[in-house]
Structure formats: structure tokens, C-alpha cells
Residue, then its C-alpha position, 0 to 999 in steps of 0.5 A: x191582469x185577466x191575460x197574466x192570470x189566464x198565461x199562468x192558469x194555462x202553463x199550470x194547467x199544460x204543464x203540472x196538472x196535463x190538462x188541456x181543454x177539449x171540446x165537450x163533443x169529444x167526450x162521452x161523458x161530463x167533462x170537469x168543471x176544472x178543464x171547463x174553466x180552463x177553456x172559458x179562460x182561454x176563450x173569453x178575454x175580457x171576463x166580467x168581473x161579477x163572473x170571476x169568482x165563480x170561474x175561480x171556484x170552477x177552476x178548483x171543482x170537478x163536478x157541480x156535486x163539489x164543494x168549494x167552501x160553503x158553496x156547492x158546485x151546483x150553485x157555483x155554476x148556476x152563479x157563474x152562467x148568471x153573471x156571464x151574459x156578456x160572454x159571446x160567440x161560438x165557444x161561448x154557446x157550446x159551453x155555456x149549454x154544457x154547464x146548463x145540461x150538468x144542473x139538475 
């Protein structure tokens, strides 16, 4: 299941939306929290499934002053770092330090 939903989050994310995640040293700025999960999906094969519904929302926001339902970004992303410990490696650090420098 996680592998069909990350091939179609990709050809949705490649083909209708021309999004493709890059790394956060390219940027200047704060990249969006759409094109972050878009690159944790990519990256991290197994997700945990307490982190799915927070990486789900992250899909949909473009910076953690958004709301997603009654949540605002800031609490999504700190839900979502919470519940992904068992994410690892290289991409993982890198990423999970950009998502921690955007809370206040």
C-alpha cells in the first residue's frame, strides 16, 4: 500500500503539480511543506503509521502557518517529527532538522 500511494503521490506531484523535491541547501528560503513530504515519501519506505496522517496533511500545507482542518501547521509538523523516530539515515537528519528549524 505505502509503495502505490508514494507512486502516485510522485506522478501527481511530477506531472499535475511540477513539483519535484530538492534539497533544502538549494534554497534560499524555507522550502513547503508539500514538497518536504513529497521527499519523505520518496525517501522513507516504510513510514510508521502513527506519522501517516500527519505526513498526509504535510502534503496539502505550504508552510506551518496553515491550517489543515482544525490543526495548524505548526502542531502538524511537530505531530509528525514526534511520531518519526523510526525514520533514518542521511535524508532523514537533513530533513527532519529543516522541519525542526521551521517551529518557533
Amino acid at each position: 500500500m505505502a509503495h502505490y500511494v508514494r507512486l502516485v503521490l510522485g506522478y501527481l506531484a511530477t506531472t499535475l503539480w511540477g513539483m519535484t523535491p530538492t534539497p533544502a541547501d538549494r534554497t534560499a528560503e524555507a522550502r513547503p511543506l508539500s514538497v518536504i513530504a513529497l521527499e519523505i515519501v520518496s525517501d522513507w519506505k516504510n513510514p510508521y503509521f502513527g506519522a501517516m496522517p500527519y505526513l498526509r496533511a504535510m502534503l496539502a500545507l505550504n508552510s506551518v502557518s496553515d491550517q489543515y482542518g482544525w490543526e495548524d501547521g505548526e502542531m502538524i509538523v511537530a505531530y509528525f517529527l514526534a511520531n518519526a523516530r523510526t525514520w533514518r539515515g542521511e535524508t532523514a537528519r537533513r530533513v527532519k532538522a529543516e522541519l525542526q528549524a521551521m517551529l518557533p
